[in-house]
N, CA, C and O atoms as a GROMACS GRO file, in nm:
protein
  336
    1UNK      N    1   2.055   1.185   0.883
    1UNK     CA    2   1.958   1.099   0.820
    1UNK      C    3   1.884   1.181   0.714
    1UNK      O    4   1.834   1.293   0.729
    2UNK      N    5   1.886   1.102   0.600
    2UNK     CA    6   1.830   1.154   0.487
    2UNK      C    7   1.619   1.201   0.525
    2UNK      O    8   1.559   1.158   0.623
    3UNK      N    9   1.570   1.272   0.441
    3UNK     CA   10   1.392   1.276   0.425
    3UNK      C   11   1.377   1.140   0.408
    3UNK      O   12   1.337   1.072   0.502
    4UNK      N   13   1.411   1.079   0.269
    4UNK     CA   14   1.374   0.968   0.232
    4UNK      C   15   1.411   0.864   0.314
    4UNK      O   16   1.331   0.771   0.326
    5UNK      N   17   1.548   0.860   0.392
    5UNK     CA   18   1.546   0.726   0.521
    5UNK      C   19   1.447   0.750   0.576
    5UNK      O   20   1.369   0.655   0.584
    6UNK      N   21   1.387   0.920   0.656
    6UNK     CA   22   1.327   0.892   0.726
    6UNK      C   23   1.190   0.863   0.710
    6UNK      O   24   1.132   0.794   0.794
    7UNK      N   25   1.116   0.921   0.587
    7UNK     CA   26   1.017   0.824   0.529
    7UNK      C   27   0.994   0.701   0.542
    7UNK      O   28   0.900   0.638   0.590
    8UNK      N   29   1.110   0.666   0.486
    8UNK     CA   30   1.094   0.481   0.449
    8UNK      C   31   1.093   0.469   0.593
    8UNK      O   32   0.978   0.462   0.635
    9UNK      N   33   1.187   0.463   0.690
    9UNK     CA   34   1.140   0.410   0.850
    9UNK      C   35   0.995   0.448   0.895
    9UNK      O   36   0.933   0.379   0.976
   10UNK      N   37   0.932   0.591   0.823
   10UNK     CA   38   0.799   0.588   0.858
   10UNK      C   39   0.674   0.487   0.800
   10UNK      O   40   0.563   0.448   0.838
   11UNK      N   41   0.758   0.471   0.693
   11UNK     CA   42   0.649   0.387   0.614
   11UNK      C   43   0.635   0.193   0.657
   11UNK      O   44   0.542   0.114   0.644
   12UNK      N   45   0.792   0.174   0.717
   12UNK     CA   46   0.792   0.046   0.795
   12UNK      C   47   0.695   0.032   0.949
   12UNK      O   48   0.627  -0.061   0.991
   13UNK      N   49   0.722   0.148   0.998
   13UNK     CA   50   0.635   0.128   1.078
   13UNK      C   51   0.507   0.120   1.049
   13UNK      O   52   0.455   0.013   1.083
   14UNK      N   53   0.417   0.221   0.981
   14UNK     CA   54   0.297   0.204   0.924
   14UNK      C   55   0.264   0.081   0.868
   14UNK      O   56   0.153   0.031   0.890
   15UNK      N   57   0.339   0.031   0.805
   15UNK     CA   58   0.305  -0.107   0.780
   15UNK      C   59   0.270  -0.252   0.836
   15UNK      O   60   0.190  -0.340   0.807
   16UNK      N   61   0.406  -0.228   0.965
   16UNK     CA   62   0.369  -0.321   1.081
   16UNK      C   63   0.231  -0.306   1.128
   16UNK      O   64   0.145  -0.391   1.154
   17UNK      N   65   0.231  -0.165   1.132
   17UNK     CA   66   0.075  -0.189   1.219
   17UNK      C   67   0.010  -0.216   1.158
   17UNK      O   68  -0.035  -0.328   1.184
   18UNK      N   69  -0.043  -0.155   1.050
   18UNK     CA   70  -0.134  -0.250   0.922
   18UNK      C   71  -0.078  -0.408   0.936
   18UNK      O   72  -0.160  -0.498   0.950
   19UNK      N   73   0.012  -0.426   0.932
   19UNK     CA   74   0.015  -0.606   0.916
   19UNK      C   75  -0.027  -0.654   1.066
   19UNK      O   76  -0.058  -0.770   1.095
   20UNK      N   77  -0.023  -0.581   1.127
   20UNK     CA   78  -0.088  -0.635   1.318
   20UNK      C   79  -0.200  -0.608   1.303
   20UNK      O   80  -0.255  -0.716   1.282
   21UNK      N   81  -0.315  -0.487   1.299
   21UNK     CA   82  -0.386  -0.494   1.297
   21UNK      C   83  -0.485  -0.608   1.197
   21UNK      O   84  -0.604  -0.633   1.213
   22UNK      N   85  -0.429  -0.641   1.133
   22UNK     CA   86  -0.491  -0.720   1.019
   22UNK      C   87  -0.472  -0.877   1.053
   22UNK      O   88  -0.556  -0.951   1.001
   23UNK      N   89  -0.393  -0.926   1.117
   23UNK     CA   90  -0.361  -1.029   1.161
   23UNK      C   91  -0.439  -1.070   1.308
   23UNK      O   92  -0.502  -1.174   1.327
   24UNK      N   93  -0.418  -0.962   1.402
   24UNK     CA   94  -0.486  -0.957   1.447
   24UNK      C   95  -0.637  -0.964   1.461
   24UNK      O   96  -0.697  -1.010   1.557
   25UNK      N   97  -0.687  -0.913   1.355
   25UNK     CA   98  -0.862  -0.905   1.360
   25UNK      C   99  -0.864  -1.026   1.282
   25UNK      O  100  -0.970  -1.070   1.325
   26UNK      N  101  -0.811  -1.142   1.168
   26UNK     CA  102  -0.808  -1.234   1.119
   26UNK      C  103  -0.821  -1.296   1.258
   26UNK      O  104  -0.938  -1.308   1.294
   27UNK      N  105  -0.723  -1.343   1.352
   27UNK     CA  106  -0.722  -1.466   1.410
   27UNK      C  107  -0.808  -1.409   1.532
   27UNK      O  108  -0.841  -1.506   1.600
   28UNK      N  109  -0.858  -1.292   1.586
   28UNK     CA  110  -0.965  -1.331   1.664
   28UNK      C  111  -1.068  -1.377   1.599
   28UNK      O  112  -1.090  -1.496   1.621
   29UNK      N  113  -1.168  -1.304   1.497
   29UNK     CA  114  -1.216  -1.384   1.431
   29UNK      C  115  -1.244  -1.553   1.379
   29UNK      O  116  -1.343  -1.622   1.354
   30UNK      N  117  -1.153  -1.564   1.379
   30UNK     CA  118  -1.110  -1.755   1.378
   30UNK      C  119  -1.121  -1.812   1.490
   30UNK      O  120  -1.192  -1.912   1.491
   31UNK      N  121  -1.055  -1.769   1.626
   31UNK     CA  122  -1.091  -1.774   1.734
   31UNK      C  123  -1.199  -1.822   1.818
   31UNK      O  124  -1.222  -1.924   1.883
   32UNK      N  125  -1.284  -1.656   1.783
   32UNK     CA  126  -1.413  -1.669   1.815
   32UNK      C  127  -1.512  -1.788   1.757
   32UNK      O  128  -1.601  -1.836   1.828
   33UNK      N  129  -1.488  -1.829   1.624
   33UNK     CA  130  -1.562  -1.927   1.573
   33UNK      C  131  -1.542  -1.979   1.604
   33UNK      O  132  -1.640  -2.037   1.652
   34UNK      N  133  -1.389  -2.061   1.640
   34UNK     CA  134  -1.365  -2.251   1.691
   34UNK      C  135  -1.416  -2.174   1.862
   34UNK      O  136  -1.414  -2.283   1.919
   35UNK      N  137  -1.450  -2.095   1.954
   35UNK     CA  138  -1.475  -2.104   2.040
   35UNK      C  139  -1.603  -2.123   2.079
   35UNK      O  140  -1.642  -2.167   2.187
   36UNK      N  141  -1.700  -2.071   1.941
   36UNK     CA  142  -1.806  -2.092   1.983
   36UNK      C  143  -1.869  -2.243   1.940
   36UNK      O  144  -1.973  -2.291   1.985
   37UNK      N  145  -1.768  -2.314   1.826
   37UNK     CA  146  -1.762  -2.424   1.827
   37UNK      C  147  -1.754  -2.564   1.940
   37UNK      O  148  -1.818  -2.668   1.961
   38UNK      N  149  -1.674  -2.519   1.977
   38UNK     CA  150  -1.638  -2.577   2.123
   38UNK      C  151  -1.750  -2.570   2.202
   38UNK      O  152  -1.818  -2.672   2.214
   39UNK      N  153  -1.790  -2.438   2.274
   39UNK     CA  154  -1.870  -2.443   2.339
   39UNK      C  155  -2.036  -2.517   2.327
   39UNK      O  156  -2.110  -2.564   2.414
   40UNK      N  157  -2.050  -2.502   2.186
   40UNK     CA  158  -2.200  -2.539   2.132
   40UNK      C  159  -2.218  -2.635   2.049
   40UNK      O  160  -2.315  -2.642   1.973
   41UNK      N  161  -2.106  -2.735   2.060
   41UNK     CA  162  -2.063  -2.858   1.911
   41UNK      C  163  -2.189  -2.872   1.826
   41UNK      O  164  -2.172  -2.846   1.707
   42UNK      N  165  -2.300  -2.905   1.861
   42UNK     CA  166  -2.450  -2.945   1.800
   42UNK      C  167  -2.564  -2.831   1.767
   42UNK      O  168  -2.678  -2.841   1.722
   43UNK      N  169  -2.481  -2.711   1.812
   43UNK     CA  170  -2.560  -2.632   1.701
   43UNK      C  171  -2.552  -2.612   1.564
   43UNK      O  172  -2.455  -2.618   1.489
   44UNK      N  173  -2.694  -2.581   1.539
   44UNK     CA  174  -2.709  -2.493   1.385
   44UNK      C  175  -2.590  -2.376   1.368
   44UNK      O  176  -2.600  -2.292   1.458
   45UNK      N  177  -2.474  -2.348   1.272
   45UNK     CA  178  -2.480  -2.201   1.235
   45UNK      C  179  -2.613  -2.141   1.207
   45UNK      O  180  -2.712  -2.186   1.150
   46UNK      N  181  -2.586  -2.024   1.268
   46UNK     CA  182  -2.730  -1.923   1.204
   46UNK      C  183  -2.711  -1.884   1.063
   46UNK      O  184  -2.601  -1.853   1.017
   47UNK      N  185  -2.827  -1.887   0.991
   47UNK     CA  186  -2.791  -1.868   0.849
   47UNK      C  187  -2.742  -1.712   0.881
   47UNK      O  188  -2.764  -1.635   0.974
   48UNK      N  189  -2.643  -1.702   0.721
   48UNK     CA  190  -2.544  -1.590   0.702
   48UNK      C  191  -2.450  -1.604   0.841
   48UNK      O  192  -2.382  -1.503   0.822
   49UNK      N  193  -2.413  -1.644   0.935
   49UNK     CA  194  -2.327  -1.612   1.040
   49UNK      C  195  -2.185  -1.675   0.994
   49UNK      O  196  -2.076  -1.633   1.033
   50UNK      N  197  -2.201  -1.764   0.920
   50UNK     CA  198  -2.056  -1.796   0.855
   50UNK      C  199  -2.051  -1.683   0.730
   50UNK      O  200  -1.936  -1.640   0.721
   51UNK      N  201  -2.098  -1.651   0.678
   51UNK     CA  202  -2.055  -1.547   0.576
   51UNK      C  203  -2.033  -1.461   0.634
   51UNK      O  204  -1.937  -1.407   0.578
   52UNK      N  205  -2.070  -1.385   0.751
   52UNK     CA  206  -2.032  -1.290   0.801
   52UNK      C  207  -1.872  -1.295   0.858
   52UNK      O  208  -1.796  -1.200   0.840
   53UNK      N  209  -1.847  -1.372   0.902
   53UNK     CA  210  -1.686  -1.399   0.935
   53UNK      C  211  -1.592  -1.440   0.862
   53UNK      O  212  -1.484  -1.453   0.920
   54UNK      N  213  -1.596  -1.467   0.739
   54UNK     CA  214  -1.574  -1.454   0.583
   54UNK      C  215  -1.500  -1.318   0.594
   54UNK      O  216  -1.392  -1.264   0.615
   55UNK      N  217  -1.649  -1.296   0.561
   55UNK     CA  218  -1.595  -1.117   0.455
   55UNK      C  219  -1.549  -1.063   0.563
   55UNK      O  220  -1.481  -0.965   0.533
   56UNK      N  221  -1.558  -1.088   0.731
   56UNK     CA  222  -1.459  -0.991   0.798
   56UNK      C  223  -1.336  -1.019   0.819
   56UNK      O  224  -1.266  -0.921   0.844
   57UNK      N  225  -1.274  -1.143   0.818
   57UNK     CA  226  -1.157  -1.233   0.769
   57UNK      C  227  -1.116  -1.151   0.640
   57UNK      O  228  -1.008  -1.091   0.640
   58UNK      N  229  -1.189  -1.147   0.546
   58UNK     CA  230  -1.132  -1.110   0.383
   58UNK      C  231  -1.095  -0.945   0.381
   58UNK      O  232  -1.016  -0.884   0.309
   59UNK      N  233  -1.173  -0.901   0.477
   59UNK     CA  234  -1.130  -0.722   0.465
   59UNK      C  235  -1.042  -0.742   0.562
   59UNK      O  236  -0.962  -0.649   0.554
   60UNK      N  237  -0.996  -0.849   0.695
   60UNK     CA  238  -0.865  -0.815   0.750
   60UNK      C  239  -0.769  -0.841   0.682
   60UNK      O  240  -0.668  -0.772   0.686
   61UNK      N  241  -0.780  -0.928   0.620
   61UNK     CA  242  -0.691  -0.971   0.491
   61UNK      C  243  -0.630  -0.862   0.432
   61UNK      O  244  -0.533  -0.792   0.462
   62UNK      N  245  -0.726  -0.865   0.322
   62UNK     CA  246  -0.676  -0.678   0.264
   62UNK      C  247  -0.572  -0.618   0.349
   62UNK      O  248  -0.452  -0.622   0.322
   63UNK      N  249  -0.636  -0.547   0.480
   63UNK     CA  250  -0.601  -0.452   0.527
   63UNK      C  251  -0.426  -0.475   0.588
   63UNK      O  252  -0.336  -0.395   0.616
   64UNK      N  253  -0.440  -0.645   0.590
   64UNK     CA  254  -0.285  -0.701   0.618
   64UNK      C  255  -0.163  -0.657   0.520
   64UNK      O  256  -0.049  -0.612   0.528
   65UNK      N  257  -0.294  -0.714   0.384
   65UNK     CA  258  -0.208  -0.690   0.253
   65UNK      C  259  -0.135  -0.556   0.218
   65UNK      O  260  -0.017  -0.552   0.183
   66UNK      N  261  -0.231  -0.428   0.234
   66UNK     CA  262  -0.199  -0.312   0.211
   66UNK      C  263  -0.071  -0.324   0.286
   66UNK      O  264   0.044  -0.319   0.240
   67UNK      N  265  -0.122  -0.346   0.444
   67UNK     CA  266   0.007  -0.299   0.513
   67UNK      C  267   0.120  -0.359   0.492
   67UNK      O  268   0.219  -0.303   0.538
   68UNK      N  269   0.136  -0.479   0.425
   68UNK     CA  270   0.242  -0.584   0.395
   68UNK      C  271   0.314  -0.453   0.266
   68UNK      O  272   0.430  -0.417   0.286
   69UNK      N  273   0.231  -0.386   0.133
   69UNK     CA  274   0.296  -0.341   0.035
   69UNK      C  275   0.364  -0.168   0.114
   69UNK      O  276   0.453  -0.099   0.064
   70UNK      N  277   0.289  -0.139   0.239
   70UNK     CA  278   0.351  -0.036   0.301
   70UNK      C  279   0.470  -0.053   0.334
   70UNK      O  280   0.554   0.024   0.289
   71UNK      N  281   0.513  -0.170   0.430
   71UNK     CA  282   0.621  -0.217   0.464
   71UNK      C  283   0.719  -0.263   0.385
   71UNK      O  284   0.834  -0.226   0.409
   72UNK      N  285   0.689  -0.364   0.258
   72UNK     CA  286   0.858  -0.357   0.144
   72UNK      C  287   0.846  -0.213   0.100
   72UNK      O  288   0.958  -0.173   0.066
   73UNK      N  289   0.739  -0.107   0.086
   73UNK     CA  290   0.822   0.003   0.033
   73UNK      C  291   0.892   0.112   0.107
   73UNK      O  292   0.975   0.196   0.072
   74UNK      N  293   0.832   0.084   0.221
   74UNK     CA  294   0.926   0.133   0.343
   74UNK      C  295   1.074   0.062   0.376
   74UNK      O  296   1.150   0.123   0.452
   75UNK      N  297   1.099  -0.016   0.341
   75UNK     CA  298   1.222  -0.089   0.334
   75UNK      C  299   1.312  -0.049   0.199
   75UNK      O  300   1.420   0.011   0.204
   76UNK      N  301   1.256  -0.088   0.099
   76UNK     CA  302   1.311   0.012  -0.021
   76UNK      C  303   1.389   0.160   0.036
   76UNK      O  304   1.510   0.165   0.055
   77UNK      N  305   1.297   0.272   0.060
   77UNK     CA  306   1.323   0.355   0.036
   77UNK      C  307   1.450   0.423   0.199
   77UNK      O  308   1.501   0.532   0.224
   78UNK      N  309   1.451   0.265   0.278
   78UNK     CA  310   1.513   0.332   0.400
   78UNK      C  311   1.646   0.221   0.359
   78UNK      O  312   1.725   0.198   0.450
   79UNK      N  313   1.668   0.156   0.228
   79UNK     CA  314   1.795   0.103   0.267
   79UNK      C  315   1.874   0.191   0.188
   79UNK      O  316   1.828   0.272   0.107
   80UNK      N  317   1.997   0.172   0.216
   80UNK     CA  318   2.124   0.310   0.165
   80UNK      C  319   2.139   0.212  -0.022
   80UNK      O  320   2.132   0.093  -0.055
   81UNK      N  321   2.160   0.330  -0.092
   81UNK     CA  322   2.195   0.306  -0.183
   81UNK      C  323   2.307   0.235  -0.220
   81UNK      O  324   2.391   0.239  -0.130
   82UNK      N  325   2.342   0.175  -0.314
   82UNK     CA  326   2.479   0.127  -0.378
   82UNK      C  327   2.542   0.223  -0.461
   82UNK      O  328   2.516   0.261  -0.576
   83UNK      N  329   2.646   0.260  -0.364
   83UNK     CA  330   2.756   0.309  -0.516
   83UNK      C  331   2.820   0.256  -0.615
   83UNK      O  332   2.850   0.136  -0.622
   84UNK      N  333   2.841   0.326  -0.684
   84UNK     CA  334   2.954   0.228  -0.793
   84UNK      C  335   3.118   0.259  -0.763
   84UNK      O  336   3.204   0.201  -0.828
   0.00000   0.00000   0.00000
C-alpha cells in the first residue's frame, strides 16, 4: 500500500467522524427542542433560546461540512489511478 492510499483511507475516516459528529450534535439538538415541545406545548420560548439552537445547529453544520470535504478528498487520493 502506497503513503498516499494510506492517507486518503486516513482522511476517509477523519471525515466520517466529522460527518457523525456533526450530524449527530444537529439532530440531538432538534430533538431536544421538539422534546421540550412536547412536553410544555403552551409555553413561551425564552427569549434568545431559539437562537441559541440555531447557531448550534449552524456550527454542527459546518463541522459536518468540513468533514463531508475531508471525506471526497480522502476518497480521491485512496482510489488507484488509471493507466493508459
Amino acid at each position: 500500500m502506497t503513503r498516499r492510499r494510506a492517507l486518503g483511507l486516513f482522511f476517509i475516516l477523519l471525515g466520517l467522524v466529522g460527518v457523525g459528529i456533526g450530524l449527530t450534535s444537529a439532530l440531538s439538538e432538534l430533538g431536544g427542542m421538539y422534546k421540550n415541545a412536547l412536553e410544555h406545548p403552551l409555553d413561551e420560548p425564552a427569549p434568545g433560546g431559539e437562537a441559541g439552537i440555531s447557531e448550534r445547529m449552524l456550527s454542527a453544520a459546518v463541522t459536518g461540512g468540513v468533514g463531508a470535504i475531508i471525506f471526497t478528498v480522502g476518497m480521491r487520493m485512496a482510489m488507484p489511478r488509471r493507466r493508459r
